[in-house]
N, C-alpha and C positions, 0 to 999 in steps of 0.2 A: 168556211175558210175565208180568211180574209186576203183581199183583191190589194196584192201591193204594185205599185208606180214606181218604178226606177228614174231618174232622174241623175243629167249630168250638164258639164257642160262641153264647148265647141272645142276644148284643144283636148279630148279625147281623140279628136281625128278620125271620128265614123265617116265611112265611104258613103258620098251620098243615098239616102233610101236605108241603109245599114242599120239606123238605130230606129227608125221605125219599125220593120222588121221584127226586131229584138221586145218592142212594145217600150223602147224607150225613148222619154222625153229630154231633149239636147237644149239646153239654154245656151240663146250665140253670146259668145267672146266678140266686143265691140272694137271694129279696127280700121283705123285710118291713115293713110296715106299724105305725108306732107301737110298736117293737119287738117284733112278734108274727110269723111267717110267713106270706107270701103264697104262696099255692098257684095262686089261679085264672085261668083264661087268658082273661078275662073283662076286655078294655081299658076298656068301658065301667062295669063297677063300679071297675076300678082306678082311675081316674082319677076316681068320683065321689065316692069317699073321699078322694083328696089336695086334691078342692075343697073339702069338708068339713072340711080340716086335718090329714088324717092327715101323717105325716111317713115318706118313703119314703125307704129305704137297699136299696143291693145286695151281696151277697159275690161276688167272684170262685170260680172253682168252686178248689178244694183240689186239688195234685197227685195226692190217693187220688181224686177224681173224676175227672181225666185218666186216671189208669192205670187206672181200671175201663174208661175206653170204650178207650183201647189195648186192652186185653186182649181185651174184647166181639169188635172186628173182627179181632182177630188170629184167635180161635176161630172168625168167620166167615169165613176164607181170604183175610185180608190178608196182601200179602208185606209190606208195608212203610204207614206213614201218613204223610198231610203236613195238619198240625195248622195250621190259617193263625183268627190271632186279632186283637184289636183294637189300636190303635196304644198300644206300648208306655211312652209319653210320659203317655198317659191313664191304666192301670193296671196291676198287674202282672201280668196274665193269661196274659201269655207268659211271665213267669218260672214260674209255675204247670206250665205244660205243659212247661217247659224240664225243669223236677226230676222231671215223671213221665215222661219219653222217656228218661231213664237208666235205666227200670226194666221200661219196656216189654219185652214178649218178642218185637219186632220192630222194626225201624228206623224212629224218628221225626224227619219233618224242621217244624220246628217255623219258622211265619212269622208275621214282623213285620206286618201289612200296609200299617200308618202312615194307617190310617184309623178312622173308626167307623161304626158304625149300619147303614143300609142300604150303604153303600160300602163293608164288610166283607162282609157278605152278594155284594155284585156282585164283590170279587175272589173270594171262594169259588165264586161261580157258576164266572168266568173258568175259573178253575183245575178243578172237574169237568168244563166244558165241554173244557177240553184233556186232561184224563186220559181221557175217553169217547174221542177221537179219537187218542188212541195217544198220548201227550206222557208222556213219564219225567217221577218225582219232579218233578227239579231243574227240568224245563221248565216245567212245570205250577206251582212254587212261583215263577220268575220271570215266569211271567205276572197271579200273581197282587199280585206287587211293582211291575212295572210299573204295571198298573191304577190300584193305593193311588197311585200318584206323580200320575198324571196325573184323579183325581178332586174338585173342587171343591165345596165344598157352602158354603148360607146357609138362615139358621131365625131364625124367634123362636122367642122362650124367654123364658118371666117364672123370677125366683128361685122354686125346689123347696124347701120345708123336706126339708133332709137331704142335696139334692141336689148336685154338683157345678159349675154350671152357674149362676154367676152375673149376672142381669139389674139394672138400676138400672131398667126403666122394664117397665110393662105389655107394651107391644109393641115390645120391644128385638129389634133385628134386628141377628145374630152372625153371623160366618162362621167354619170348624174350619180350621186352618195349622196345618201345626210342632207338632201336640198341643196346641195353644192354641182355646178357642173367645173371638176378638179381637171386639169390640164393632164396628159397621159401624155404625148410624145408634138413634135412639131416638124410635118413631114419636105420633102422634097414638091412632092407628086402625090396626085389622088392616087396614085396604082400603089405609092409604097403606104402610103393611108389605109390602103384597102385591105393589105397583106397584113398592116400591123393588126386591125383589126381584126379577119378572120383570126388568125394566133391568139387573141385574148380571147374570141368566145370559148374555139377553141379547147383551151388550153384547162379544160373544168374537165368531170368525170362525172360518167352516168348518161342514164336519155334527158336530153335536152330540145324543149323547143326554143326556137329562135325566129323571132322578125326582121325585114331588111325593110329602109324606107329610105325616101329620096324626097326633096324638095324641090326645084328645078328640072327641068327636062334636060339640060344641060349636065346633070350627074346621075341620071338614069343608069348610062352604062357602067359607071361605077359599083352601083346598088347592084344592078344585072351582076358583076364581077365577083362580089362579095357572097352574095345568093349561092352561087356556083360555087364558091370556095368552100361553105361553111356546109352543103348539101353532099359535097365529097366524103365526111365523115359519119360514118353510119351512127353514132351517139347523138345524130342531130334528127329526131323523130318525125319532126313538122319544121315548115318554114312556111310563115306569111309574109306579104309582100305589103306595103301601105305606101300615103303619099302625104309625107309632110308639106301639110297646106296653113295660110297666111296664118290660123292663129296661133300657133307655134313657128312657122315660118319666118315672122315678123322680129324674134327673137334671135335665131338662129342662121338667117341670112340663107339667099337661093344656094348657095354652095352644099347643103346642108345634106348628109347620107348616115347612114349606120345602122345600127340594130341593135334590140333586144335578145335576152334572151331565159331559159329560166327551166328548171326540173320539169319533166313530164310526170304525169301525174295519172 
């Protein structure tokens, strides 16, 4: 059987140690602060600098960074990688890894996953979870395309200087489609924020799991709120909890909270 390497990159949002763990390889998302580099893993200083006005940008990692970690796992006894990145509609990170899989010294199957943030991170899960239980490449890369299809998400988000992720209001409440983050309501208050949101996860039918994540320490208790809202209904099977950190942060601005959510299976 052949030894396959999962590989992603940093705005998956693995909890430190998480994707070791997992046996997977995280290529970092490059991020700077006021044009100087951010190194620290440190959400809580990252985020009290962009309240202070720092202006946050990120790079996608460079094909020589994809082919160093191809290479790494090849020399660690991979037959083969399946590289699964964020929705290609948002940035070119799969064209990235698309130009270092031609140079790979082993077979890279390189996926779309047609989401972001934590919802990347959870088809990556998906997808080591079926490589652990014996699933080829190709099986293991369409489970992590189905997942990307069938995952919904909704956040505020205030405007980030620098960031991608454009809000008109303090507590603008967005949802992610189609590579689009589309405007859903523009609230008063994060509590009527919170409320609108729990009603849309909500508002589906069936078992559902659902994530809540927070970027700042400052909207924890908000995330805490939402948690508690969406756990009140017994069609909500699981809930994780995550921390939107700088490389998705940088985009989305400290104010930033919401959740996932998606059919239990």
């Amino acid at each position: 059987m052949n030894h396959i390497a999962i590989c992603t990159d940093s705005t998956a949002l693995f909890a430190s140690g998480t994707a070791e763990l997992m046996g997977v390889t995280s290529v970092p998302i490059s991020i700077a602060l006021d044009g100087e580099a951010y190194d620290s893993n440190d959400p809580d200083d990252f985020y009290a600098r962009m309240a202070a006005g720092a202006r946050a940008t990120t790079s996608m990692p460079s094909p020589g960074d994809f082919l160093d970690a191809y290479r790494s796992v090849a020399a660690a006894g991979a037959d083969e990688v399946l590289s699964i990145h964020l929705d290609a509609r948002v940035s070119a990170t799969v064209a990235s890894a698309e130009l270092a899989a031609r140079d790979s010294p082993v077979p890279v199957t390189v996926v779309d996953s047609g989401t972001v943030s934590f919802g990347l991170g959870a088809c990556v899960s998906a997808a080591a979870g079926a490589v652990s239980s014996g699933a080829s490449t190709r099986e293991a890369a369409l489970r992590a395309q189905q997942l990307g299809r069938t995952l919904r998400s909704i956040f505020v988000a205030s405007s980030a200087p620098g960031g991608r992720v454009s809000a008109n209001a303090r507590w603008a409440v967005l949802s992610f489609s189609d590579g689009l983050a589309a405007p859903e309501a523009a609230c008063d208050s994060a509590t009527e924020a919170t409320e609108l949101m729990a009603v849309r996860v909500l508002s589906g039918s069936g078992p559902r799991r659902a994530a809540v994540g927070h970027a700042s320490a400052v909207v924890a208790p908000w995330g805490d709120a939402l948690a508690e809202l969406l756990a009140s209904d017994p069609e909500i099977v699981r809930i994780e909890r995550y921390r939107v950190t700088a490389p998705v942060g940088a985009h989305t601005g400290p104010l930033c909270f919401g959740a996932f959510w998606w059919p239990s299976s």
